[in-house]
N, CA and C atoms as an extended XYZ file, in Angstrom:
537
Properties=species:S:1:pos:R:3:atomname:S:1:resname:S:1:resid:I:1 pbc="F F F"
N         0.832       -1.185        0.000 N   UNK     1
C         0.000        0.000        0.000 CA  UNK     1
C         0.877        1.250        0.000 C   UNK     1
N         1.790        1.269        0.907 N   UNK     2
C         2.913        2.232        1.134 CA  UNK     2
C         3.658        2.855       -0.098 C   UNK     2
N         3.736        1.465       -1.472 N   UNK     3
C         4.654        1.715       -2.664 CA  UNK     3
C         3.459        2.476       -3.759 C   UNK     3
N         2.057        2.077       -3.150 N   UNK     4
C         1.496        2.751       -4.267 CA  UNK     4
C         0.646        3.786       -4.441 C   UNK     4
N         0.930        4.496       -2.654 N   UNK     5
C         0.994        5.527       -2.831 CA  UNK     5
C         2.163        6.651       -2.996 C   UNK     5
N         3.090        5.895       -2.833 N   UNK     6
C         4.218        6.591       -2.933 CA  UNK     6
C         4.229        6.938       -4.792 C   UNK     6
N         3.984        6.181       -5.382 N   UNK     7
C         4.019        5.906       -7.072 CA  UNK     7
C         3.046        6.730       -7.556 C   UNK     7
N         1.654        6.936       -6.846 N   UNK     8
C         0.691        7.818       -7.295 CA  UNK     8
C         1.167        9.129       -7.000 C   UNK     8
N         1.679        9.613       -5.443 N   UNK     9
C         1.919       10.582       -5.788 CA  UNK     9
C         3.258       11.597       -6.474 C   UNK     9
N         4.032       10.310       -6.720 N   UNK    10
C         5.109       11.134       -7.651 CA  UNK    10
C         4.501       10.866       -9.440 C   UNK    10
N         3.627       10.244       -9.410 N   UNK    11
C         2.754       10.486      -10.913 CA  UNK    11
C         2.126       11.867      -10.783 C   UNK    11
N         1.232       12.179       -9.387 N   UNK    12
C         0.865       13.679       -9.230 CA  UNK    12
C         1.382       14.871       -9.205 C   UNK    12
N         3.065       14.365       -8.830 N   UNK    13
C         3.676       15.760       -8.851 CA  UNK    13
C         4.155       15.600      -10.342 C   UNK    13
N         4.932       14.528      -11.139 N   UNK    14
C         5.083       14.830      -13.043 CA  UNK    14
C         4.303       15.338      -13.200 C   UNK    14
N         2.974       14.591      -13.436 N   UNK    15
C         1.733       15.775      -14.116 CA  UNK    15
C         1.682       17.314      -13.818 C   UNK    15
N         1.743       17.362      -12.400 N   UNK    16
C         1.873       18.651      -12.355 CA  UNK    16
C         3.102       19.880      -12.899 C   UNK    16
N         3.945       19.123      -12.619 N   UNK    17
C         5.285       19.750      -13.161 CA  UNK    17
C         5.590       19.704      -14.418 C   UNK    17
N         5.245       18.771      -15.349 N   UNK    18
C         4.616       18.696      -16.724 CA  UNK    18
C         3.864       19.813      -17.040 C   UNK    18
N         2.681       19.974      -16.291 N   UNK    19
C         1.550       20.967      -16.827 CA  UNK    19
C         2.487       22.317      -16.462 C   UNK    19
N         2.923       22.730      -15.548 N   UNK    20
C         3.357       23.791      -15.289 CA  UNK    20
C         4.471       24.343      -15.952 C   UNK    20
N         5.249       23.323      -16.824 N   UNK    21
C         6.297       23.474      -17.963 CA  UNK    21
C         5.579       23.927      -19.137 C   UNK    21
N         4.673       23.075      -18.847 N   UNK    22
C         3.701       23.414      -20.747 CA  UNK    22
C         3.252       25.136      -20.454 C   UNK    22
N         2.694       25.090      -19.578 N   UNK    23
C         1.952       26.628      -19.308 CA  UNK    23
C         3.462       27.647      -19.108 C   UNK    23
N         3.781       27.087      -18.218 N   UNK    24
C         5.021       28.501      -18.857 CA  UNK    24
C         5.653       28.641      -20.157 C   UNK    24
N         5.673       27.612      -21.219 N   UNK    25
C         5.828       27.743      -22.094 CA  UNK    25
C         4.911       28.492      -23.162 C   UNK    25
N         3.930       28.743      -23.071 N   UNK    26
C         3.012       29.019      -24.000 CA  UNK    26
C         2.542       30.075      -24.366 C   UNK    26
N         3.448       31.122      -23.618 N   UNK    27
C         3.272       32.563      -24.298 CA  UNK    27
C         4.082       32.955      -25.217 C   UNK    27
N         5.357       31.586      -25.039 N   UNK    28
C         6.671       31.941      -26.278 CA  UNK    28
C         6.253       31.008      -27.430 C   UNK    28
N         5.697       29.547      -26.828 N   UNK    29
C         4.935       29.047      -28.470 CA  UNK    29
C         4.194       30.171      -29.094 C   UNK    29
N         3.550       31.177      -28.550 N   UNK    30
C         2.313       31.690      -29.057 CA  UNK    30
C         2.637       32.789      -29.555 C   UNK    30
N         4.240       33.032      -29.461 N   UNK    31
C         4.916       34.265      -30.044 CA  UNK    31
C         5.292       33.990      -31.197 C   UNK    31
N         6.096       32.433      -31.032 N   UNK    32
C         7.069       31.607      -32.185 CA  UNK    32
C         6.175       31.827      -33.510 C   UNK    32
N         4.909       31.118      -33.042 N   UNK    33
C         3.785       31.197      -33.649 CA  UNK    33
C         3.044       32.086      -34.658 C   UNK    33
N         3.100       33.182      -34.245 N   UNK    34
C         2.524       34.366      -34.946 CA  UNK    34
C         3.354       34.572      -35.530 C   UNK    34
N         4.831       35.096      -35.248 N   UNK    35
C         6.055       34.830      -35.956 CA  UNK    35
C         5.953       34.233      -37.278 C   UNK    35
N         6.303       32.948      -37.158 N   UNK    36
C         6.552       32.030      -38.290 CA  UNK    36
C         5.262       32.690      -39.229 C   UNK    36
N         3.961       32.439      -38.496 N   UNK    37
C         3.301       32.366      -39.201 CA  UNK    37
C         2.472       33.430      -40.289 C   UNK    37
N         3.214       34.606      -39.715 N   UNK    38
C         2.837       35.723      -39.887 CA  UNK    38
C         3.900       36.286      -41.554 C   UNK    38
N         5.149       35.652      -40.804 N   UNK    39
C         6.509       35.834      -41.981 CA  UNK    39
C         6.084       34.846      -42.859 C   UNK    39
N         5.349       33.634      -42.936 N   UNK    40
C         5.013       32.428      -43.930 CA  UNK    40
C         3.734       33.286      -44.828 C   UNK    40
N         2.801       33.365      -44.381 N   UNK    41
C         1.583       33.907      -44.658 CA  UNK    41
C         1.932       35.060      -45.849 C   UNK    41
N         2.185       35.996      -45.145 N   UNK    42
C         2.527       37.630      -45.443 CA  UNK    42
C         3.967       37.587      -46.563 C   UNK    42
N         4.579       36.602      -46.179 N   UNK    43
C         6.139       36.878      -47.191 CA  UNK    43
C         7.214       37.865      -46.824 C   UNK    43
N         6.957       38.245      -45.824 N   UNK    44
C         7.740       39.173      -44.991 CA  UNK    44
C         8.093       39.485      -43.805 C   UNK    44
N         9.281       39.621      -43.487 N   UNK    45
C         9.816       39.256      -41.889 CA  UNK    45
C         8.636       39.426      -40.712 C   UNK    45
N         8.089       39.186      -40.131 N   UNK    46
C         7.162       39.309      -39.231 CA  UNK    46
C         7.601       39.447      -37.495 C   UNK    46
N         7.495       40.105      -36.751 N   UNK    47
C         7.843       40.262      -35.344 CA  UNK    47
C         7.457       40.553      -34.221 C   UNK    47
N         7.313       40.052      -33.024 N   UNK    48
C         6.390       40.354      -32.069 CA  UNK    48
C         7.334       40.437      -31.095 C   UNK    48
N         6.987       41.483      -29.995 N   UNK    49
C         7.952       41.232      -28.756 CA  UNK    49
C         7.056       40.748      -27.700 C   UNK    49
N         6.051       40.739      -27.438 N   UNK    50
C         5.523       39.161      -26.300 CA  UNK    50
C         4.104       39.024      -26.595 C   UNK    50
N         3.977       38.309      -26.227 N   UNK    51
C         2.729       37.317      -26.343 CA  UNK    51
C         2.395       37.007      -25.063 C   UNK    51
N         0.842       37.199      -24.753 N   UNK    52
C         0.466       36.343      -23.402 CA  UNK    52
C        -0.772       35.921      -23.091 C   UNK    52
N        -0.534       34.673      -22.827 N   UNK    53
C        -2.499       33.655      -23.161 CA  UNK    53
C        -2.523       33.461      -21.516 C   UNK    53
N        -3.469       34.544      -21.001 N   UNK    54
C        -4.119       34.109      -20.048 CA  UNK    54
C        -5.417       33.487      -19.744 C   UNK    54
N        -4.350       31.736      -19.568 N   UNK    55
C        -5.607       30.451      -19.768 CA  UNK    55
C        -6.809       30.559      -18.686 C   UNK    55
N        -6.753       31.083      -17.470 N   UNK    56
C        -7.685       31.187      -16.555 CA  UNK    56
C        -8.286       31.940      -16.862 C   UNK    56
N        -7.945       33.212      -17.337 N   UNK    57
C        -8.387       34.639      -17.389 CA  UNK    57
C        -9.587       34.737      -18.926 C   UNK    57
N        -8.984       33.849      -20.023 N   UNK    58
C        -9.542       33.781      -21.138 CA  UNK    58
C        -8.959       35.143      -21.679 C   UNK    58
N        -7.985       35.460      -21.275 N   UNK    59
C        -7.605       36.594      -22.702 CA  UNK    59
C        -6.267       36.354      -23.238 C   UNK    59
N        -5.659       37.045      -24.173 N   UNK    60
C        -4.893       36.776      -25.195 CA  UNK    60
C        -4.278       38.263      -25.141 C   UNK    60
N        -2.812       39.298      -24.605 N   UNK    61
C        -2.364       40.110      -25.536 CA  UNK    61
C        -1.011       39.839      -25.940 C   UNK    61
N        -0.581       40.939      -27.144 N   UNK    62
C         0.230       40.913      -27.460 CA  UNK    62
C         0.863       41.957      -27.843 C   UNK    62
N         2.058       42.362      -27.665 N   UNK    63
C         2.886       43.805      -27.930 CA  UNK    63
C         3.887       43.949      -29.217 C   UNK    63
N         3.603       45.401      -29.627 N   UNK    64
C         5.042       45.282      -30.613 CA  UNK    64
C         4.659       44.509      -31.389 C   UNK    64
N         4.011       44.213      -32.354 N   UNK    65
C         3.758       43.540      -34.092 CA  UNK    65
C         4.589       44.505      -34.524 C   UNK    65
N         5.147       43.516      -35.840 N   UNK    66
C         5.976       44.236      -37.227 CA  UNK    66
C         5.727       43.664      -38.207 C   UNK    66
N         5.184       44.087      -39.189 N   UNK    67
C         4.911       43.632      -40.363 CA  UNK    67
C         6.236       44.217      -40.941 C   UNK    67
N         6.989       43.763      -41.656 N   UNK    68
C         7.738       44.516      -42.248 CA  UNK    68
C         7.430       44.823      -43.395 C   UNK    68
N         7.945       45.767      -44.776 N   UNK    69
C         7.997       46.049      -46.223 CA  UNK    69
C         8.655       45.078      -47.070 C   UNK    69
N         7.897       44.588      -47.782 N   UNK    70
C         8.499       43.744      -48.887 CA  UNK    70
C         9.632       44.515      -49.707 C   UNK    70
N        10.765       43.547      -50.086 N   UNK    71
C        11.901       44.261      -50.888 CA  UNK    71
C        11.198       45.456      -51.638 C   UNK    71
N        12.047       46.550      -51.733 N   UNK    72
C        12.219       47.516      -52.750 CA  UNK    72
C        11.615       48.491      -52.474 C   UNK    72
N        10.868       48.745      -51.249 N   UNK    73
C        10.387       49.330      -50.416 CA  UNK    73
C        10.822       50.317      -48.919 C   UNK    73
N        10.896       51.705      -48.790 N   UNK    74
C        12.460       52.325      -48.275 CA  UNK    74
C        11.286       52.759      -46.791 C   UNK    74
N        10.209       52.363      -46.881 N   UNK    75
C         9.482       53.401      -45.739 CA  UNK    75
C         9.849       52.128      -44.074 C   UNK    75
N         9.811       52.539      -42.884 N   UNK    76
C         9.868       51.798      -41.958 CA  UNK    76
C         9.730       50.243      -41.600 C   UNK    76
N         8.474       50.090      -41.788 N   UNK    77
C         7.842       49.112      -42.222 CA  UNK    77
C         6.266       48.983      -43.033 C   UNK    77
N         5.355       48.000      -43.098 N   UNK    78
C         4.517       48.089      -43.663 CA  UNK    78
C         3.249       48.223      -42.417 C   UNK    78
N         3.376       47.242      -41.401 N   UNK    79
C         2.340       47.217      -40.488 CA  UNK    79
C         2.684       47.464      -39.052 C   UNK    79
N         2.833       48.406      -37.961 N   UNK    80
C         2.971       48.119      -37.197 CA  UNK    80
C         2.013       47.788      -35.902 C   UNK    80
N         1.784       47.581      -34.916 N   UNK    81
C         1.099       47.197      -33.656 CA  UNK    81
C         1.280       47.646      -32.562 C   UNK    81
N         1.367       48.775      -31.631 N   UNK    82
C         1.245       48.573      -30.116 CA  UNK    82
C         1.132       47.388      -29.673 C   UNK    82
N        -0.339       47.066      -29.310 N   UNK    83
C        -1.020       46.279      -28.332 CA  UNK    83
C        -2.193       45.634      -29.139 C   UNK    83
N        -2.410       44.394      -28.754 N   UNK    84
C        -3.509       43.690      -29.321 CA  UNK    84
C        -3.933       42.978      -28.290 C   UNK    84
N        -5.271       43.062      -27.660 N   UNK    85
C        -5.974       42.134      -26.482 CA  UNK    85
C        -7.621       41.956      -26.812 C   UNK    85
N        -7.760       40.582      -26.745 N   UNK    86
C        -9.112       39.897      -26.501 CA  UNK    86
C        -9.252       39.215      -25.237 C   UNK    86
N       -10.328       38.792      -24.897 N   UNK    87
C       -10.905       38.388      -23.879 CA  UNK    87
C       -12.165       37.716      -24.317 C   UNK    87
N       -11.841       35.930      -24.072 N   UNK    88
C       -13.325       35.286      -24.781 CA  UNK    88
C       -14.054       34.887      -23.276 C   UNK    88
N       -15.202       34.461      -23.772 N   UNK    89
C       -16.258       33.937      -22.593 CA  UNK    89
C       -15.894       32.438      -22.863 C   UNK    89
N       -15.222       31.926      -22.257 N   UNK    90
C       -15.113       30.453      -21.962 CA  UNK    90
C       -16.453       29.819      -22.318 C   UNK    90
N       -17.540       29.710      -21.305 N   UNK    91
C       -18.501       29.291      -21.362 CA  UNK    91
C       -19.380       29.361      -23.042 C   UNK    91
N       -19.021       30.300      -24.226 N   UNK    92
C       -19.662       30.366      -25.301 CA  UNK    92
C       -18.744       29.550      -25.922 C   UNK    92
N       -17.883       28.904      -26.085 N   UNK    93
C       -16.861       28.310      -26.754 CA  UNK    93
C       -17.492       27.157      -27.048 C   UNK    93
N       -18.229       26.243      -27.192 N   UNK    94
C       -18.701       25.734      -27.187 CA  UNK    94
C       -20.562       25.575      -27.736 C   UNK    94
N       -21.141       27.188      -27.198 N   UNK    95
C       -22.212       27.291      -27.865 CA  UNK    95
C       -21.971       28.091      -29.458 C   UNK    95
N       -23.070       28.199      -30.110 N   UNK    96
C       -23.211       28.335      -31.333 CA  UNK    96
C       -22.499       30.012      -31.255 C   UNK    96
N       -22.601       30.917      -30.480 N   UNK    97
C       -22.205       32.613      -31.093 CA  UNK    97
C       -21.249       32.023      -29.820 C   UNK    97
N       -20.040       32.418      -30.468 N   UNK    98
C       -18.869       32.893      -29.313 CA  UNK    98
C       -19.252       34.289      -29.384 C   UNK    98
N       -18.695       34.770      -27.664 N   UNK    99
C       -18.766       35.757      -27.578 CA  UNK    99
C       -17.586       36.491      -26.964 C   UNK    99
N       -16.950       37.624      -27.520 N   UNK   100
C       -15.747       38.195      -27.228 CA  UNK   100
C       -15.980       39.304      -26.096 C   UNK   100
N       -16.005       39.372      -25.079 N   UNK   101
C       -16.302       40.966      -24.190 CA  UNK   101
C       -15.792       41.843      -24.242 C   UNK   101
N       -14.424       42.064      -25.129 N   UNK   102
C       -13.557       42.949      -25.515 CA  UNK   102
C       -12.631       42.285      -26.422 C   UNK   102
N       -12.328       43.232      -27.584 N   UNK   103
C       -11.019       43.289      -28.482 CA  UNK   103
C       -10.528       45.049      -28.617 C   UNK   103
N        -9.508       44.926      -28.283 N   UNK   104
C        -8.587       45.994      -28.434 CA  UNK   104
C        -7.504       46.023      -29.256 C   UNK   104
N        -7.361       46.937      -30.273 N   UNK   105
C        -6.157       47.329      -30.436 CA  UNK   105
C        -5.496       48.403      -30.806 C   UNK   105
N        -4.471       49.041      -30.692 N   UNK   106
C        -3.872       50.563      -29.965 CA  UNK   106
C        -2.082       50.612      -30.611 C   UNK   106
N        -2.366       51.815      -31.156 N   UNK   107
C        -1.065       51.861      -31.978 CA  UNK   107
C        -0.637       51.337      -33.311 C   UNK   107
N        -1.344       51.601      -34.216 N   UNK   108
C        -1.293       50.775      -35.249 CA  UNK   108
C        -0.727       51.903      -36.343 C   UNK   108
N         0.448       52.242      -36.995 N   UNK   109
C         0.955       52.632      -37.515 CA  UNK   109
C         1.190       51.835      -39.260 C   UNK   109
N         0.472       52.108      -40.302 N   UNK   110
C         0.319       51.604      -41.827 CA  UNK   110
C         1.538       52.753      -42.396 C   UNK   110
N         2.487       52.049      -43.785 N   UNK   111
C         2.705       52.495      -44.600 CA  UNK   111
C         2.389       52.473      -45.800 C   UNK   111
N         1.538       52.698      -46.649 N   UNK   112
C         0.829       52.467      -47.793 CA  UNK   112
C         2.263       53.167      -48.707 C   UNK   112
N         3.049       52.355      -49.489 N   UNK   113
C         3.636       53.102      -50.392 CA  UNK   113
C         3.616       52.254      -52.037 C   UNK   113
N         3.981       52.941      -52.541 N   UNK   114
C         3.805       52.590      -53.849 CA  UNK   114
C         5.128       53.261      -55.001 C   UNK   114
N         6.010       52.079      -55.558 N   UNK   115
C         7.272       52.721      -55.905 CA  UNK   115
C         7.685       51.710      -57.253 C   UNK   115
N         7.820       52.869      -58.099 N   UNK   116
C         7.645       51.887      -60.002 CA  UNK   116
C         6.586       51.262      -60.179 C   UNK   116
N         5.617       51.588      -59.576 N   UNK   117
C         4.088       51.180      -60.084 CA  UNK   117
C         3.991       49.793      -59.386 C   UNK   117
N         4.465       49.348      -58.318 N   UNK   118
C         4.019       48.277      -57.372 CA  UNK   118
C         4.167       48.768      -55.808 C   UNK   118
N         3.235       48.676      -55.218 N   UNK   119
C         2.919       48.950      -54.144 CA  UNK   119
C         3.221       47.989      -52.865 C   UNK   119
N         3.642       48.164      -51.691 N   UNK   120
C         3.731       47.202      -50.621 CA  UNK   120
C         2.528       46.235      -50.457 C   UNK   120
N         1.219       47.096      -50.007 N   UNK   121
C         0.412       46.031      -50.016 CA  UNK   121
C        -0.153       45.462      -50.557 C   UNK   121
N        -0.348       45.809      -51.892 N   UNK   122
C        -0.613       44.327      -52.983 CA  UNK   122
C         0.752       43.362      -53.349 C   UNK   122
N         2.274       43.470      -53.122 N   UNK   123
C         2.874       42.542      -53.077 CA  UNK   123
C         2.267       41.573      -51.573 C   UNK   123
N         2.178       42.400      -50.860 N   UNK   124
C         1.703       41.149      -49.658 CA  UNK   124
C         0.312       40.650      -49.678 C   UNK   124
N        -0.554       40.952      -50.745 N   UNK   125
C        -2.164       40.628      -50.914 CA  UNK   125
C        -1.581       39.554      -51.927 C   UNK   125
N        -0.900       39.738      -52.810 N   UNK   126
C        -0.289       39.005      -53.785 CA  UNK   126
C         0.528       37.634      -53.114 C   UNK   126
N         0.796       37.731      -51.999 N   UNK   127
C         1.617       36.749      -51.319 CA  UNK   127
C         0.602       35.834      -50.681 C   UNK   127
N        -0.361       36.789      -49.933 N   UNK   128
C        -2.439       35.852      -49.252 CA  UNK   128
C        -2.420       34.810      -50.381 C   UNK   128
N        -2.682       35.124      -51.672 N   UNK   129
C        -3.168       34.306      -52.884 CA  UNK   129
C        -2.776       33.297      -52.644 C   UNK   129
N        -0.858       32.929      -52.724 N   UNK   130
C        -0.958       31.605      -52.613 CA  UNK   130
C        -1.614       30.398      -51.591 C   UNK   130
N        -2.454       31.096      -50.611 N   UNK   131
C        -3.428       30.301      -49.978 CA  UNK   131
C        -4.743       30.423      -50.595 C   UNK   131
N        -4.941       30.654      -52.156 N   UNK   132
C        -6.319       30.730      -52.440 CA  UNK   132
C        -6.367       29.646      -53.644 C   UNK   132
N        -7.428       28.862      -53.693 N   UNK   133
C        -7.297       27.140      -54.188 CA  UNK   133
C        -7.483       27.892      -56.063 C   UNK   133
N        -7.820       28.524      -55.934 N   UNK   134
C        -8.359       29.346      -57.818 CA  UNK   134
C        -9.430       28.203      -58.404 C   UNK   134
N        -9.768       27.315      -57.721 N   UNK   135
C       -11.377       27.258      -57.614 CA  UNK   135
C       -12.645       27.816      -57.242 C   UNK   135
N       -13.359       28.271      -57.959 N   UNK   136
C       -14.818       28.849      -57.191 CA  UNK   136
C       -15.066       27.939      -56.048 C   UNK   136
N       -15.582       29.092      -55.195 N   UNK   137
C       -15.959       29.116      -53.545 CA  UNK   137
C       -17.168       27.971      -54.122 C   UNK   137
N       -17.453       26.319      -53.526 N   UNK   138
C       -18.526       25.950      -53.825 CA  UNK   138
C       -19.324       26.018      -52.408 C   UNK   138
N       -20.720       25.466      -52.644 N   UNK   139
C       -21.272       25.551      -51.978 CA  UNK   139
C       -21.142       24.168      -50.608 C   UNK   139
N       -20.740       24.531      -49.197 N   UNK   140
C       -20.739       23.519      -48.290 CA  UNK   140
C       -21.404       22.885      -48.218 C   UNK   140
N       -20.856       21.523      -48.031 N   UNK   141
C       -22.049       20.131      -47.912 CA  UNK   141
C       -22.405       20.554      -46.439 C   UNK   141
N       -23.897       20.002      -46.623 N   UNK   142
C       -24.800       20.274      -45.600 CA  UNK   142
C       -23.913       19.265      -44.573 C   UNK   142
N       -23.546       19.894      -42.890 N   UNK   143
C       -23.044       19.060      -42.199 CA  UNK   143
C       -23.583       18.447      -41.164 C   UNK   143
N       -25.030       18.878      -41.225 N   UNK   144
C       -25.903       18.587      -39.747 CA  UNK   144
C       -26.084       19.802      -38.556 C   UNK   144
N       -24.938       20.552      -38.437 N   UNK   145
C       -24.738       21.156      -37.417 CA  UNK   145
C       -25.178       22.621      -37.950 C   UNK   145
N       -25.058       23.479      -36.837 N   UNK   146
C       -24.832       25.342      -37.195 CA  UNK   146
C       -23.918       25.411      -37.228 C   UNK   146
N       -23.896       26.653      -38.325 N   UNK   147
C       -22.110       27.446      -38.017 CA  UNK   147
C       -22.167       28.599      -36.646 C   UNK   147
N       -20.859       28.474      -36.467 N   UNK   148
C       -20.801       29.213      -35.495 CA  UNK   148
C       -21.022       30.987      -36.004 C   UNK   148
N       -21.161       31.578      -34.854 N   UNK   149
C       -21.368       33.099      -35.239 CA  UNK   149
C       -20.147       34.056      -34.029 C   UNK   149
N       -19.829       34.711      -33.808 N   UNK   150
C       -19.137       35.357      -33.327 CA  UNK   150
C       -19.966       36.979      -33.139 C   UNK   150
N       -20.016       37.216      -31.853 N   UNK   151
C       -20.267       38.682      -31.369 CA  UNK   151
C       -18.770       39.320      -30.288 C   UNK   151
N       -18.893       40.594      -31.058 N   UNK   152
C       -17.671       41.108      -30.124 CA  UNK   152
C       -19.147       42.477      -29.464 C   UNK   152
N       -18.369       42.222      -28.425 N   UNK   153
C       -19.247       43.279      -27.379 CA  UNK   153
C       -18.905       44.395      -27.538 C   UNK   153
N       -17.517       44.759      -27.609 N   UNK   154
C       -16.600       45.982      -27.302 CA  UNK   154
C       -14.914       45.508      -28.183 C   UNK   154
N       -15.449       46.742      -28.865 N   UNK   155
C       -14.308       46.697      -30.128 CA  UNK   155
C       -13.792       48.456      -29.782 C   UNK   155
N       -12.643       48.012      -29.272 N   UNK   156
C       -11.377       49.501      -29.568 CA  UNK   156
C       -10.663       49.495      -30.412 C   UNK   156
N       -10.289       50.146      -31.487 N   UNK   157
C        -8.878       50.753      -32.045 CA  UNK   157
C        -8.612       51.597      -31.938 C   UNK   157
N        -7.702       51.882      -31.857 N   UNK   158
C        -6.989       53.650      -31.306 CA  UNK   158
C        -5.744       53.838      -31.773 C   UNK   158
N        -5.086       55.321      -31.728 N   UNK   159
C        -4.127       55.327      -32.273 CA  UNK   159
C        -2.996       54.834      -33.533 C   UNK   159
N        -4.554       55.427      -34.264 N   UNK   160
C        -4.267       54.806      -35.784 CA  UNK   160
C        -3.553       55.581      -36.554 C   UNK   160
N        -2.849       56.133      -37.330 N   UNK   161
C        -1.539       56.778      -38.201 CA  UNK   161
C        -1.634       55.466      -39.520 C   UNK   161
N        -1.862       56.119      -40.852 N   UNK   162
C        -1.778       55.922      -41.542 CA  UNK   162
C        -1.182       56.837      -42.876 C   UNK   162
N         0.102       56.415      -43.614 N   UNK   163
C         0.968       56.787      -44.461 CA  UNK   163
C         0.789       56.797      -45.669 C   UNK   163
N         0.447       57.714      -46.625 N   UNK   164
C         0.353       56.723      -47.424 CA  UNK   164
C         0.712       57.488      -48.944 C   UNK   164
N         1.295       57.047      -49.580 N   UNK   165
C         2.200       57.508      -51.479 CA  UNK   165
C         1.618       56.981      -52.120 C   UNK   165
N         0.576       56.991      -52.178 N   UNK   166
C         0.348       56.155      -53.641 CA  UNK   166
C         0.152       56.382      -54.850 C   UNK   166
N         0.183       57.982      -54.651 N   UNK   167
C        -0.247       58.650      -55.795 CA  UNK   167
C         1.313       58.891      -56.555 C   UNK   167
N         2.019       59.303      -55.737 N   UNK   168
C         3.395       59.365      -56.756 CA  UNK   168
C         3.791       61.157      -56.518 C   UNK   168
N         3.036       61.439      -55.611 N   UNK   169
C         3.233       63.255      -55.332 CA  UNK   169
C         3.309       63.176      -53.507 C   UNK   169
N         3.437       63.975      -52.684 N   UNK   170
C         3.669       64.110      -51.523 CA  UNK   170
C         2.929       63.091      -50.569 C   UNK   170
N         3.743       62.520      -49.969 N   UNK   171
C         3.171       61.340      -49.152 CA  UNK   171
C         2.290       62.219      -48.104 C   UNK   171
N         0.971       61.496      -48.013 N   UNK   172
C        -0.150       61.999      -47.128 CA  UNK   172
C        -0.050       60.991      -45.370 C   UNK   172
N        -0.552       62.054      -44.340 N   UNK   173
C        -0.847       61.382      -43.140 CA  UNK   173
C        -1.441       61.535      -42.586 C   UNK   173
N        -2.659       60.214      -42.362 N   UNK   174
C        -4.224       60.528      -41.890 CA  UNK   174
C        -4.065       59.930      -40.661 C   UNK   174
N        -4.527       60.697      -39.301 N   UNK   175
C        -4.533       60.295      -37.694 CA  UNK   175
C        -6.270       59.747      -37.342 C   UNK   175
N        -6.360       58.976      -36.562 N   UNK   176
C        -7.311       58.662      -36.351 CA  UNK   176
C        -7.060       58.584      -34.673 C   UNK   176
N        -7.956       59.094      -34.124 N   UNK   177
C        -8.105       59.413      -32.749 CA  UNK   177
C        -8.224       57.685      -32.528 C   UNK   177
N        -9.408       57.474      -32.168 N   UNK   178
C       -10.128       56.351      -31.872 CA  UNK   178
C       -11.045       56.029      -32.979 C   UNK   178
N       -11.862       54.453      -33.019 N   UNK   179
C       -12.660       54.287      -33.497 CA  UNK   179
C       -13.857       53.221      -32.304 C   UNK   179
């Protein structure tokens, strides 16, 4: 009896010390993440300086996005980010409308430029494509179920700055308080 509780509870403390490795890990997967996936996606260096999934809490932020400018392109970058934070309702995750109680995001700095008649962001709209099948959208087989719906309660953006040349005469800069 003595050996098997001794065996259960050093199975209770791995698990735990397991779980508590995984969870401290998972604000840098969730950086790696956007990262890769952001530079794969987009075609252009992509960068975040932290990431943080608060699993109890149900929210998600993140600081410092960089989209960068595709070659041939001299302005800063293409996208930048402050701050990005959501907050889901656990409990809707599962029903048909998730529901978000807040999305924020703050500091968002665009360079719209355009140089020898190609522009930054249609090389990177041009880069989206290769995730598009160039089959017509057909119609979904009926699956039994609903689709889900999504409500955001409370939507911030703020501190918007947008750049933008496209015309080929004095680069323009439009501020946006809030929205």
């Amino acid at each position: 009896v003595k050996v098997l509780a001794v065996v259960a509870i050093v199975l209770v403390v791995a698990v735990a010390v397991v779980a508590a490795v995984a969870l401290s890990n998972l604000d840098r997967a969730a950086k790696v993440a956007i990262q890769r996936g952001g530079t794969y996606a987009l075609g252009v260096p992509t960068t975040l300086a932290s990431a943080d999934i608060g699993v109890m809490s149900g929210t998600f932020t993140m600081s410092d996005l960089n989209v960068a400018n595709p070659e041939g392109f001299d302005t800063p970058h293409f996208l930048a980010l402050g701050s990005g934070n959501v907050r889901v309702s656990y409990g809707s995750l599962m029903e048909d409308t998730i529901i978000l109680p807040e999305l924020t995001l703050s500091s968002i700095d665009v360079y719209l430029d355009k140089e020898d008649g190609a522009s930054n962001y249609q090389t990177i709209l041009d880069n989206l494509k290769r995730f598009e099948s160039g089959d017509a959208p057909k119609e979904p087989a009926p699956s039994g179920g609903k689709s889900k719906k999504l409500i955001i309660e409370k939507l911030e953006i703020s501190g918007i700055v947008v750049h933008a040349d496209v015309i080929g005469n004095q680069p323009t800069t439009v501020n946006v308080d809030a929205i």
